[in-house]
C-alpha positions as CSV (number, residue, x, y, z in Angstrom):
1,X,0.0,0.0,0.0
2,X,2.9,2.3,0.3
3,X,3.8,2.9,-3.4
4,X,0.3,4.2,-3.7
5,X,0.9,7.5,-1.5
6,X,3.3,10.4,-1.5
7,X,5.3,10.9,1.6
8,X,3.1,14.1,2.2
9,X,0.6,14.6,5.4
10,X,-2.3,13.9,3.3
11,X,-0.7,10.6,1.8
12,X,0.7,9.4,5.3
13,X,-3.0,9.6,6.7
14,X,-4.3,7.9,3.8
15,X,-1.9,4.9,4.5
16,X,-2.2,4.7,8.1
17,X,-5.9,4.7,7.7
18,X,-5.7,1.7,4.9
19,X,-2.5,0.0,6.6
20,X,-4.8,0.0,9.8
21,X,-8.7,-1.0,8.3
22,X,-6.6,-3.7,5.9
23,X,-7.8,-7.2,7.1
24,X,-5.3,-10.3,8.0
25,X,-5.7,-14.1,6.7
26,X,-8.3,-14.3,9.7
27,X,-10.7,-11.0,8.9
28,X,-8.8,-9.1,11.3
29,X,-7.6,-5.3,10.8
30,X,-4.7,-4.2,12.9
31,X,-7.3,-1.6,14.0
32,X,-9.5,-4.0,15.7
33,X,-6.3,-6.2,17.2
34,X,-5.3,-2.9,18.9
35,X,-9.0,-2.6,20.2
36,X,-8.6,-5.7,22.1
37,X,-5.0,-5.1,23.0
38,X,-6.4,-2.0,24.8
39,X,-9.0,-3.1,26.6
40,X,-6.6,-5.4,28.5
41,X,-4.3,-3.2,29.4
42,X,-5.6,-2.5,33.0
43,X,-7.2,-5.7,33.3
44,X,-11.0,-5.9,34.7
45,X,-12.0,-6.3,38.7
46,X,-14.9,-8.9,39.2
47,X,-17.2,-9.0,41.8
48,X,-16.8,-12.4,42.7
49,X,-12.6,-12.1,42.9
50,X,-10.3,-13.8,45.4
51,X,-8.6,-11.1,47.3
52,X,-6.3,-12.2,49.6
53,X,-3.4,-10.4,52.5
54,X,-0.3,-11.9,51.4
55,X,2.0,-12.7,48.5
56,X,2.6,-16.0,50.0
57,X,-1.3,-16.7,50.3
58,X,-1.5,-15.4,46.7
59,X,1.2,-17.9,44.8
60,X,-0.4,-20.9,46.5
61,X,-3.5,-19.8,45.2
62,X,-2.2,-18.9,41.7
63,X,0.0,-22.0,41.6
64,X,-3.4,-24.2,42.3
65,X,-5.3,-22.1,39.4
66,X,-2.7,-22.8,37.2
67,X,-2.4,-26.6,38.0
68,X,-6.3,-27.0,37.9
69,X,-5.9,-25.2,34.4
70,X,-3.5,-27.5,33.2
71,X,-4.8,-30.9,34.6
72,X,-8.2,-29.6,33.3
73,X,-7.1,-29.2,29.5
74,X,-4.7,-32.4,29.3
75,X,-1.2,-30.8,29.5
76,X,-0.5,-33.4,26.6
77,X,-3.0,-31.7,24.5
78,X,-2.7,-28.6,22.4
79,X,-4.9,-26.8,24.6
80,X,-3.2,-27.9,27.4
81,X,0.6,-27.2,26.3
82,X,0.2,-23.5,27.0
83,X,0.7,-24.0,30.6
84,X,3.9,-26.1,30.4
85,X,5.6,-22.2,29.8
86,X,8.3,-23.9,27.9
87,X,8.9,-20.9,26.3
88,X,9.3,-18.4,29.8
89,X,13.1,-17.5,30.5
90,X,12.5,-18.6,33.7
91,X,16.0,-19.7,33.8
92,X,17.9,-16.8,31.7
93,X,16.8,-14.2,34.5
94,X,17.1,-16.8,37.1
95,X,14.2,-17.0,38.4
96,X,11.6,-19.4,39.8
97,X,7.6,-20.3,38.4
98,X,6.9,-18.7,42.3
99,X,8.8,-15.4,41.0
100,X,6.9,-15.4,37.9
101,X,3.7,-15.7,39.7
102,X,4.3,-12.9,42.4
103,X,5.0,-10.4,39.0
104,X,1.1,-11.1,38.4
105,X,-0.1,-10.8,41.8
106,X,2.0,-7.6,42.0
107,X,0.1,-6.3,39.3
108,X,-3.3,-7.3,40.4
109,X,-2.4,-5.4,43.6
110,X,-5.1,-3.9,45.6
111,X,-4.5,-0.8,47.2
112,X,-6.6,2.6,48.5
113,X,-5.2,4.7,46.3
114,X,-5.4,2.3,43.8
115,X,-1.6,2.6,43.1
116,X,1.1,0.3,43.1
117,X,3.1,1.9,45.9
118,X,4.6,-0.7,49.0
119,X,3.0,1.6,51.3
120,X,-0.3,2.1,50.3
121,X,-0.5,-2.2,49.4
122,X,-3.5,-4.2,51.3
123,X,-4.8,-7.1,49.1
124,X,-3.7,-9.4,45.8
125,X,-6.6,-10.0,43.6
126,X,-5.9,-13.4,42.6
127,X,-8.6,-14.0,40.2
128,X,-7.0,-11.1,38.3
129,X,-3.9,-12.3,38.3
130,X,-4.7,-15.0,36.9
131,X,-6.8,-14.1,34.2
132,X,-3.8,-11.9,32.9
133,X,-1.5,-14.9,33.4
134,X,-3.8,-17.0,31.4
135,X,-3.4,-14.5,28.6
136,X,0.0,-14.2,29.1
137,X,0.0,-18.1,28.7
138,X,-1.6,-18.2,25.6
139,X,0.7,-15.2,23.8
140,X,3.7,-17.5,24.9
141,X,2.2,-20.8,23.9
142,X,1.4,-19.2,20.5
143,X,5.2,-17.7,19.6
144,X,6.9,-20.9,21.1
145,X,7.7,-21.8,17.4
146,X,10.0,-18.3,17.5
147,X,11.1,-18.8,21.0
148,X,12.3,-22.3,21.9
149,X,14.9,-23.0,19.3
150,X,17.4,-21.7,20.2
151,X,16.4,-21.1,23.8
152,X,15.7,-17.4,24.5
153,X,18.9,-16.0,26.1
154,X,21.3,-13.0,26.5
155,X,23.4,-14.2,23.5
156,X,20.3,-14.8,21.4
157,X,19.1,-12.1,21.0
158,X,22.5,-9.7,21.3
159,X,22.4,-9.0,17.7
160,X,19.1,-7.4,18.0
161,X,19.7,-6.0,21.2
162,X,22.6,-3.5,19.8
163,X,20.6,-3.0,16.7
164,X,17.3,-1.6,18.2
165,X,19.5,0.3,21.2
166,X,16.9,0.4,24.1
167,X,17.9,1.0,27.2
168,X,16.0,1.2,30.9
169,X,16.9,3.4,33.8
170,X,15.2,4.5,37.0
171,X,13.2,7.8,37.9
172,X,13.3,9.7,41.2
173,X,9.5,7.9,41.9
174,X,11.1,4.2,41.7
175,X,9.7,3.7,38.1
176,X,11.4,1.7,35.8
177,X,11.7,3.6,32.6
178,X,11.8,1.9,28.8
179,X,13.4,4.6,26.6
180,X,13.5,4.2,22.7
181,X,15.3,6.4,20.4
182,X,14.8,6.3,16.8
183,X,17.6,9.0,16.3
184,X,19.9,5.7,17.8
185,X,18.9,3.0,16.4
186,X,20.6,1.3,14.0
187,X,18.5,0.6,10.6
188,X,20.8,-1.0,8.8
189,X,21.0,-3.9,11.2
190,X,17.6,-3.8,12.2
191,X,16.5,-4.3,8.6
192,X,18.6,-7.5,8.9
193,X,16.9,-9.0,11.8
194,X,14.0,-11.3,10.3
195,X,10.4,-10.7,12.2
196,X,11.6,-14.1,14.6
197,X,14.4,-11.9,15.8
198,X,12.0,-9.1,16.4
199,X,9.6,-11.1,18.2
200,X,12.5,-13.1,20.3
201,X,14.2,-9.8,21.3
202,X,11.0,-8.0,22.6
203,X,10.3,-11.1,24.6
204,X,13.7,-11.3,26.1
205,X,13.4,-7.6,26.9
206,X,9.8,-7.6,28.4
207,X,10.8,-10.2,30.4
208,X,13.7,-8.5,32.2
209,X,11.7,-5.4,32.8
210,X,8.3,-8.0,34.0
211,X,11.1,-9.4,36.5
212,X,12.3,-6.4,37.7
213,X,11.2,-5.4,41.7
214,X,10.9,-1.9,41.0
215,X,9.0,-2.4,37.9
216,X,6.5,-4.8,39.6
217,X,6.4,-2.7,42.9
218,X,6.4,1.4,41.2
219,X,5.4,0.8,37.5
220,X,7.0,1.5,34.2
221,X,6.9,4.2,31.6
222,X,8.2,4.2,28.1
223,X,9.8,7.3,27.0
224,X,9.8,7.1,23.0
225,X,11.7,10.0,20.9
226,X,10.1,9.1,17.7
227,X,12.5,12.0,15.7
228,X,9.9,12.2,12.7
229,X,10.4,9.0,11.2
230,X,8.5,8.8,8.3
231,X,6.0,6.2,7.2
232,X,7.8,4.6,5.1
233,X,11.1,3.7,6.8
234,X,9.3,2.7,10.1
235,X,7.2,-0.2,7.9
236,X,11.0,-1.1,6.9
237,X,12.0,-1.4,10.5
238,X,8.9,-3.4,12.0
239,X,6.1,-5.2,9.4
240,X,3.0,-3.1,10.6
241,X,1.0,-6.8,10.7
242,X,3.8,-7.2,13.4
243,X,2.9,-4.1,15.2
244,X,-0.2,-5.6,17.3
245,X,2.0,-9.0,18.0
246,X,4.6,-7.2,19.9
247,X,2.1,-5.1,21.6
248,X,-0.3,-7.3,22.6
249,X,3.0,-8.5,24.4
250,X,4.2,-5.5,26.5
251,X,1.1,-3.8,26.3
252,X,-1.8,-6.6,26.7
253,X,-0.7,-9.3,29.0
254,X,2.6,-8.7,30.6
255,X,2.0,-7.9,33.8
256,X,3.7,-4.1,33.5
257,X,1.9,-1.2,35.1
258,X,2.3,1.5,33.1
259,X,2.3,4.8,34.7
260,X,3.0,7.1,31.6
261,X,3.7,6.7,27.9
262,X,6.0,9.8,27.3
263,X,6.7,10.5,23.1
264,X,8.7,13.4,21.0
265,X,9.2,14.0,17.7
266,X,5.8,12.5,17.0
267,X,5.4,11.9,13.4
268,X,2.3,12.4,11.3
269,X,1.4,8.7,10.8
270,X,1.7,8.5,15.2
271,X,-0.8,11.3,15.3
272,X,-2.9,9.6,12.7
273,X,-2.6,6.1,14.5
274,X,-3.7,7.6,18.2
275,X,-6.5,9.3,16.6
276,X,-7.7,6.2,15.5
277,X,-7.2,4.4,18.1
278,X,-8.6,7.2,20.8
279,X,-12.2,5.7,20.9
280,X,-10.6,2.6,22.4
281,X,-8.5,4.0,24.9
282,X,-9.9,4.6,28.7
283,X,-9.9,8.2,30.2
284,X,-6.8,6.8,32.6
285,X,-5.0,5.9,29.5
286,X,-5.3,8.5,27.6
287,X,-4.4,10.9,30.2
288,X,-1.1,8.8,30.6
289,X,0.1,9.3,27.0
290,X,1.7,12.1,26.9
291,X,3.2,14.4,23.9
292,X,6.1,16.2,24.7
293,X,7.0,19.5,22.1
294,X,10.8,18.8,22.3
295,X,13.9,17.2,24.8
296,X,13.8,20.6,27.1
297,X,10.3,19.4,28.2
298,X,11.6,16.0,28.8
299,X,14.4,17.3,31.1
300,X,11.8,19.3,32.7
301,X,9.8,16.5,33.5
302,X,12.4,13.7,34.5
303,X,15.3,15.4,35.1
304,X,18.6,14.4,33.8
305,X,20.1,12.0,36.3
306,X,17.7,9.1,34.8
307,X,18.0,10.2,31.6
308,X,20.3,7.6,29.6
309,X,23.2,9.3,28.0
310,X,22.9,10.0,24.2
311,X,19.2,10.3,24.5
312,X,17.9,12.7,21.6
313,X,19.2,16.2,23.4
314,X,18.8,15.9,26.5
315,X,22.1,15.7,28.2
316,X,21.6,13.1,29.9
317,X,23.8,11.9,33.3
318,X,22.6,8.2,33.6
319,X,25.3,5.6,32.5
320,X,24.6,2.2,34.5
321,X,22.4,0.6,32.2
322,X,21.4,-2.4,34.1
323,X,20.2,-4.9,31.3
324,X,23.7,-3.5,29.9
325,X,25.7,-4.4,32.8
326,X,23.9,-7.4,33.6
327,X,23.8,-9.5,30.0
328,X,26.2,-7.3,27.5
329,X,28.9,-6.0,29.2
Protein backbone atom coordinates (compact mmCIF):
# COMPACT_ATOMS: atom_id res chain seq x y z
CA UNK A 1 0.00 0.00 0.00
CA UNK A 2 2.90 2.26 0.31
CA UNK A 3 3.79 2.93 -3.38
CA UNK A 4 0.34 4.24 -3.68
CA UNK A 5 0.88 7.52 -1.52
CA UNK A 6 3.35 10.37 -1.52
CA UNK A 7 5.33 10.93 1.60
CA UNK A 8 3.12 14.10 2.21
CA UNK A 9 0.56 14.63 5.41
CA UNK A 10 -2.32 13.85 3.28
CA UNK A 11 -0.67 10.59 1.85
CA UNK A 12 0.71 9.45 5.34
CA UNK A 13 -3.05 9.61 6.69
CA UNK A 14 -4.32 7.90 3.80
CA UNK A 15 -1.88 4.89 4.45
CA UNK A 16 -2.25 4.75 8.06
CA UNK A 17 -5.87 4.75 7.70
CA UNK A 18 -5.69 1.65 4.88
CA UNK A 19 -2.51 0.02 6.60
CA UNK A 20 -4.79 0.02 9.83
CA UNK A 21 -8.69 -1.01 8.32
CA UNK A 22 -6.61 -3.70 5.90
CA UNK A 23 -7.81 -7.20 7.06
CA UNK A 24 -5.34 -10.33 8.00
CA UNK A 25 -5.74 -14.12 6.72
CA UNK A 26 -8.31 -14.33 9.73
CA UNK A 27 -10.70 -10.98 8.88
CA UNK A 28 -8.84 -9.12 11.29
CA UNK A 29 -7.60 -5.27 10.80
CA UNK A 30 -4.67 -4.17 12.92
CA UNK A 31 -7.34 -1.62 14.00
CA UNK A 32 -9.49 -3.96 15.74
CA UNK A 33 -6.32 -6.16 17.20
CA UNK A 34 -5.25 -2.86 18.89
CA UNK A 35 -8.98 -2.60 20.18
CA UNK A 36 -8.60 -5.73 22.11
CA UNK A 37 -5.00 -5.11 23.01
CA UNK A 38 -6.44 -2.02 24.76
CA UNK A 39 -9.00 -3.10 26.58
CA UNK A 40 -6.65 -5.35 28.48
CA UNK A 41 -4.28 -3.17 29.40
CA UNK A 42 -5.56 -2.50 33.05
CA UNK A 43 -7.22 -5.66 33.32
CA UNK A 44 -11.02 -5.91 34.74
CA UNK A 45 -11.97 -6.28 38.67
CA UNK A 46 -14.93 -8.85 39.15
CA UNK A 47 -17.22 -8.97 41.83
CA UNK A 48 -16.79 -12.36 42.72
CA UNK A 49 -12.58 -12.14 42.91
CA UNK A 50 -10.33 -13.82 45.44
CA UNK A 51 -8.58 -11.10 47.25
CA UNK A 52 -6.31 -12.22 49.63
CA UNK A 53 -3.40 -10.36 52.46
CA UNK A 54 -0.28 -11.90 51.39
CA UNK A 55 1.95 -12.67 48.48
CA UNK A 56 2.65 -16.04 50.04
CA UNK A 57 -1.34 -16.74 50.25
CA UNK A 58 -1.51 -15.41 46.66
CA UNK A 59 1.20 -17.87 44.85
CA UNK A 60 -0.38 -20.86 46.46
CA UNK A 61 -3.48 -19.84 45.22
CA UNK A 62 -2.17 -18.88 41.72
CA UNK A 63 -0.04 -22.01 41.61
CA UNK A 64 -3.40 -24.16 42.33
CA UNK A 65 -5.30 -22.10 39.43
CA UNK A 66 -2.71 -22.78 37.18
CA UNK A 67 -2.39 -26.62 37.99
CA UNK A 68 -6.33 -26.99 37.88
CA UNK A 69 -5.93 -25.16 34.41
CA UNK A 70 -3.47 -27.53 33.23
CA UNK A 71 -4.82 -30.95 34.58
CA UNK A 72 -8.16 -29.57 33.27
CA UNK A 73 -7.05 -29.19 29.55
CA UNK A 74 -4.69 -32.36 29.34
CA UNK A 75 -1.22 -30.84 29.49
CA UNK A 76 -0.45 -33.39 26.58
CA UNK A 77 -2.95 -31.69 24.53
CA UNK A 78 -2.70 -28.57 22.40
CA UNK A 79 -4.90 -26.81 24.65
CA UNK A 80 -3.21 -27.88 27.43
CA UNK A 81 0.64 -27.18 26.29
CA UNK A 82 0.20 -23.51 27.02
CA UNK A 83 0.68 -23.98 30.61
CA UNK A 84 3.94 -26.06 30.35
CA UNK A 85 5.62 -22.23 29.82
CA UNK A 86 8.27 -23.92 27.86
CA UNK A 87 8.85 -20.91 26.31
CA UNK A 88 9.28 -18.45 29.83
CA UNK A 89 13.06 -17.51 30.55
CA UNK A 90 12.49 -18.63 33.73
CA UNK A 91 15.98 -19.68 33.84
CA UNK A 92 17.88 -16.82 31.71
CA UNK A 93 16.77 -14.22 34.45
CA UNK A 94 17.10 -16.83 37.14
CA UNK A 95 14.18 -17.04 38.40
CA UNK A 96 11.61 -19.43 39.77
CA UNK A 97 7.63 -20.31 38.38
CA UNK A 98 6.95 -18.67 42.30
CA UNK A 99 8.85 -15.40 40.97
CA UNK A 100 6.91 -15.39 37.88
CA UNK A 101 3.67 -15.72 39.75
CA UNK A 102 4.35 -12.87 42.44
CA UNK A 103 5.01 -10.44 38.96
CA UNK A 104 1.13 -11.14 38.42
CA UNK A 105 -0.15 -10.78 41.77
CA UNK A 106 2.00 -7.65 42.05
CA UNK A 107 0.14 -6.35 39.29
CA UNK A 108 -3.28 -7.28 40.39
CA UNK A 109 -2.41 -5.39 43.63
CA UNK A 110 -5.14 -3.86 45.55
CA UNK A 111 -4.53 -0.78 47.16
CA UNK A 112 -6.58 2.58 48.46
CA UNK A 113 -5.19 4.72 46.27
CA UNK A 114 -5.40 2.34 43.84
CA UNK A 115 -1.61 2.59 43.07
CA UNK A 116 1.10 0.30 43.11
CA UNK A 117 3.10 1.89 45.94
CA UNK A 118 4.58 -0.67 48.95
CA UNK A 119 2.96 1.65 51.34
CA UNK A 120 -0.33 2.10 50.29
CA UNK A 121 -0.45 -2.22 49.38
CA UNK A 122 -3.45 -4.21 51.28
CA UNK A 123 -4.79 -7.08 49.11
CA UNK A 124 -3.71 -9.44 45.81
CA UNK A 125 -6.61 -10.00 43.56
CA UNK A 126 -5.85 -13.44 42.60
CA UNK A 127 -8.57 -14.01 40.22
CA UNK A 128 -7.05 -11.09 38.27
CA UNK A 129 -3.94 -12.34 38.31
CA UNK A 130 -4.70 -15.03 36.94
CA UNK A 131 -6.84 -14.06 34.20
CA UNK A 132 -3.77 -11.93 32.94
CA UNK A 133 -1.49 -14.91 33.43
CA UNK A 134 -3.84 -16.99 31.39
CA UNK A 135 -3.38 -14.54 28.59
CA UNK A 136 0.04 -14.19 29.08
CA UNK A 137 -0.04 -18.07 28.68
CA UNK A 138 -1.60 -18.17 25.64
CA UNK A 139 0.67 -15.19 23.78
CA UNK A 140 3.67 -17.46 24.89
CA UNK A 141 2.22 -20.76 23.90
CA UNK A 142 1.43 -19.21 20.55
CA UNK A 143 5.24 -17.68 19.57
CA UNK A 144 6.91 -20.88 21.08
CA UNK A 145 7.72 -21.77 17.44
CA UNK A 146 10.04 -18.30 17.51
CA UNK A 147 11.13 -18.76 21.04
CA UNK A 148 12.28 -22.27 21.95
CA UNK A 149 14.87 -23.02 19.31
CA UNK A 150 17.40 -21.73 20.20
CA UNK A 151 16.35 -21.15 23.80
CA UNK A 152 15.68 -17.42 24.54
CA UNK A 153 18.95 -15.97 26.09
CA UNK A 154 21.28 -13.01 26.53
CA UNK A 155 23.41 -14.25 23.50
CA UNK A 156 20.31 -14.80 21.45
CA UNK A 157 19.10 -12.11 21.01
CA UNK A 158 22.46 -9.67 21.35
CA UNK A 159 22.42 -8.97 17.70
CA UNK A 160 19.09 -7.37 18.01
CA UNK A 161 19.70 -6.05 21.15
CA UNK A 162 22.65 -3.47 19.80
CA UNK A 163 20.55 -2.97 16.72
CA UNK A 164 17.32 -1.61 18.24
CA UNK A 165 19.50 0.31 21.20
CA UNK A 166 16.92 0.42 24.12
CA UNK A 167 17.93 1.01 27.17
CA UNK A 168 16.04 1.25 30.89
CA UNK A 169 16.94 3.44 33.76
CA UNK A 170 15.16 4.50 36.99
CA UNK A 171 13.23 7.76 37.93
CA UNK A 172 13.26 9.74 41.17
CA UNK A 173 9.50 7.93 41.90
CA UNK A 174 11.07 4.23 41.73
CA UNK A 175 9.73 3.65 38.15
CA UNK A 176 11.41 1.69 35.75
CA UNK A 177 11.70 3.65 32.59
CA UNK A 178 11.83 1.95 28.84
CA UNK A 179 13.39 4.63 26.56
CA UNK A 180 13.48 4.17 22.68
CA UNK A 181 15.25 6.35 20.43
CA UNK A 182 14.75 6.30 16.78
CA UNK A 183 17.56 8.98 16.29
CA UNK A 184 19.92 5.71 17.82
CA UNK A 185 18.92 2.97 16.37
CA UNK A 186 20.63 1.30 13.95
CA UNK A 187 18.51 0.65 10.58
CA UNK A 188 20.81 -1.01 8.77
CA UNK A 189 20.98 -3.92 11.24
CA UNK A 190 17.62 -3.76 12.18
CA UNK A 191 16.52 -4.26 8.61
CA UNK A 192 18.64 -7.48 8.94
CA UNK A 193 16.89 -9.03 11.75
CA UNK A 194 14.00 -11.28 10.29
CA UNK A 195 10.38 -10.68 12.18
CA UNK A 196 11.61 -14.13 14.56
CA UNK A 197 14.44 -11.93 15.83
CA UNK A 198 12.01 -9.12 16.45
CA UNK A 199 9.56 -11.13 18.24
CA UNK A 200 12.51 -13.10 20.29
CA UNK A 201 14.24 -9.77 21.34
CA UNK A 202 11.00 -8.00 22.56
CA UNK A 203 10.34 -11.05 24.64
CA UNK A 204 13.65 -11.27 26.13
CA UNK A 205 13.36 -7.56 26.90
CA UNK A 206 9.75 -7.57 28.40
CA UNK A 207 10.76 -10.19 30.40
CA UNK A 208 13.69 -8.48 32.21
CA UNK A 209 11.72 -5.39 32.81
CA UNK A 210 8.31 -8.01 34.05
CA UNK A 211 11.14 -9.37 36.46
CA UNK A 212 12.28 -6.37 37.74
CA UNK A 213 11.22 -5.39 41.66
CA UNK A 214 10.93 -1.91 40.96
CA UNK A 215 9.04 -2.37 37.93
CA UNK A 216 6.52 -4.75 39.64
CA UNK A 217 6.43 -2.72 42.93
CA UNK A 218 6.39 1.44 41.23
CA UNK A 219 5.45 0.79 37.51
CA UNK A 220 7.02 1.50 34.25
CA UNK A 221 6.93 4.25 31.57
CA UNK A 222 8.16 4.23 28.06
CA UNK A 223 9.82 7.31 27.01
CA UNK A 224 9.77 7.13 23.02
CA UNK A 225 11.71 10.00 20.90
CA UNK A 226 10.12 9.14 17.66
CA UNK A 227 12.53 12.02 15.70
CA UNK A 228 9.89 12.17 12.72
CA UNK A 229 10.35 8.96 11.18
CA UNK A 230 8.47 8.81 8.29
CA UNK A 231 5.98 6.15 7.21
CA UNK A 232 7.81 4.58 5.13
CA UNK A 233 11.12 3.72 6.83
CA UNK A 234 9.27 2.67 10.07
CA UNK A 235 7.20 -0.16 7.92
CA UNK A 236 11.04 -1.10 6.91
CA UNK A 237 11.97 -1.43 10.45
CA UNK A 238 8.86 -3.42 11.95
CA UNK A 239 6.12 -5.24 9.39
CA UNK A 240 3.05 -3.08 10.56
CA UNK A 241 1.00 -6.76 10.66
CA UNK A 242 3.77 -7.22 13.40
CA UNK A 243 2.88 -4.13 15.21
CA UNK A 244 -0.20 -5.64 17.32
CA UNK A 245 1.98 -8.98 18.05
CA UNK A 246 4.62 -7.24 19.94
CA UNK A 247 2.12 -5.06 21.58
CA UNK A 248 -0.27 -7.32 22.57
CA UNK A 249 2.99 -8.48 24.44
CA UNK A 250 4.15 -5.50 26.48
CA UNK A 251 1.10 -3.83 26.29
CA UNK A 252 -1.83 -6.61 26.72
CA UNK A 253 -0.69 -9.33 29.01
CA UNK A 254 2.63 -8.73 30.58
CA UNK A 255 1.98 -7.87 33.77
CA UNK A 256 3.66 -4.09 33.51
CA UNK A 257 1.88 -1.20 35.09
CA UNK A 258 2.31 1.49 33.07
CA UNK A 259 2.33 4.80 34.70
CA UNK A 260 2.99 7.11 31.60
CA UNK A 261 3.68 6.70 27.87
CA UNK A 262 6.02 9.78 27.26
CA UNK A 263 6.68 10.55 23.06
CA UNK A 264 8.72 13.39 20.99
CA UNK A 265 9.17 14.03 17.67
CA UNK A 266 5.80 12.50 17.02
CA UNK A 267 5.38 11.92 13.42
CA UNK A 268 2.26 12.37 11.29
CA UNK A 269 1.43 8.75 10.77
CA UNK A 270 1.65 8.46 15.17
CA UNK A 271 -0.84 11.26 15.32
CA UNK A 272 -2.92 9.59 12.71
CA UNK A 273 -2.62 6.11 14.49
CA UNK A 274 -3.70 7.59 18.17
CA UNK A 275 -6.53 9.29 16.60
CA UNK A 276 -7.71 6.23 15.50
CA UNK A 277 -7.15 4.43 18.11
CA UNK A 278 -8.57 7.21 20.85
CA UNK A 279 -12.23 5.73 20.89
CA UNK A 280 -10.58 2.63 22.37
CA UNK A 281 -8.49 3.97 24.95
CA UNK A 282 -9.86 4.57 28.73
CA UNK A 283 -9.93 8.18 30.18
CA UNK A 284 -6.77 6.83 32.62
CA UNK A 285 -4.98 5.86 29.50
CA UNK A 286 -5.31 8.50 27.56
CA UNK A 287 -4.43 10.92 30.24
CA UNK A 288 -1.07 8.81 30.62
CA UNK A 289 0.10 9.33 27.03
CA UNK A 290 1.66 12.14 26.87
CA UNK A 291 3.24 14.44 23.92
CA UNK A 292 6.14 16.19 24.74
CA UNK A 293 6.97 19.52 22.15
CA UNK A 294 10.85 18.79 22.32
CA UNK A 295 13.89 17.24 24.76
CA UNK A 296 13.78 20.57 27.05
CA UNK A 297 10.25 19.42 28.19
CA UNK A 298 11.60 15.97 28.76
CA UNK A 299 14.44 17.29 31.08
CA UNK A 300 11.83 19.25 32.70
CA UNK A 301 9.82 16.52 33.51
CA UNK A 302 12.37 13.71 34.47
CA UNK A 303 15.28 15.40 35.06
CA UNK A 304 18.63 14.44 33.84
CA UNK A 305 20.06 12.04 36.25
CA UNK A 306 17.73 9.13 34.79
CA UNK A 307 18.03 10.17 31.57
CA UNK A 308 20.26 7.59 29.62
CA UNK A 309 23.22 9.30 27.97
CA UNK A 310 22.93 10.00 24.25
CA UNK A 311 19.18 10.29 24.47
CA UNK A 312 17.93 12.73 21.64
CA UNK A 313 19.17 16.15 23.44
CA UNK A 314 18.83 15.91 26.48
CA UNK A 315 22.07 15.72 28.16
CA UNK A 316 21.55 13.12 29.93
CA UNK A 317 23.85 11.94 33.34
CA UNK A 318 22.59 8.16 33.60
CA UNK A 319 25.31 5.55 32.48
CA UNK A 320 24.60 2.24 34.46
CA UNK A 321 22.37 0.57 32.23
CA UNK A 322 21.39 -2.44 34.07
CA UNK A 323 20.17 -4.90 31.34
CA UNK A 324 23.71 -3.46 29.90
CA UNK A 325 25.65 -4.37 32.85
CA UNK A 326 23.93 -7.42 33.56
CA UNK A 327 23.77 -9.48 29.99
CA UNK A 328 26.22 -7.25 27.47
CA UNK A 329 28.86 -5.97 29.21
Amino acid sequence: FMAEHEDSVTGQQAAVMEAMTSTDKNGKSILSQYRDIFSMVEGKDDRDDVLVDTLQEGVSALGLLAQSAGEKAGLDTKAGNKWRLRSTPLGEFRKSLDDLYISFLRWAVVTDAGGTGDSERSKYNVSKAFRRFESYASWMNDAEDDLLEPPLTASSVARAYHAWQMRVSYDGKGRLLWWFDVGLTNFSQVKQLTPKDTVRFFTWFSHFVMFDDAAQTHGIAYVVNFAKIGLRPTVGLVPMQLWPKLDGLTIGVMPLHTMEFLTMGDPVWYTVMITLLSPFLSRKLRARMVSLRDHTALVEMLGVECIPQGFSKCEGHFLRDPVEEQFFS
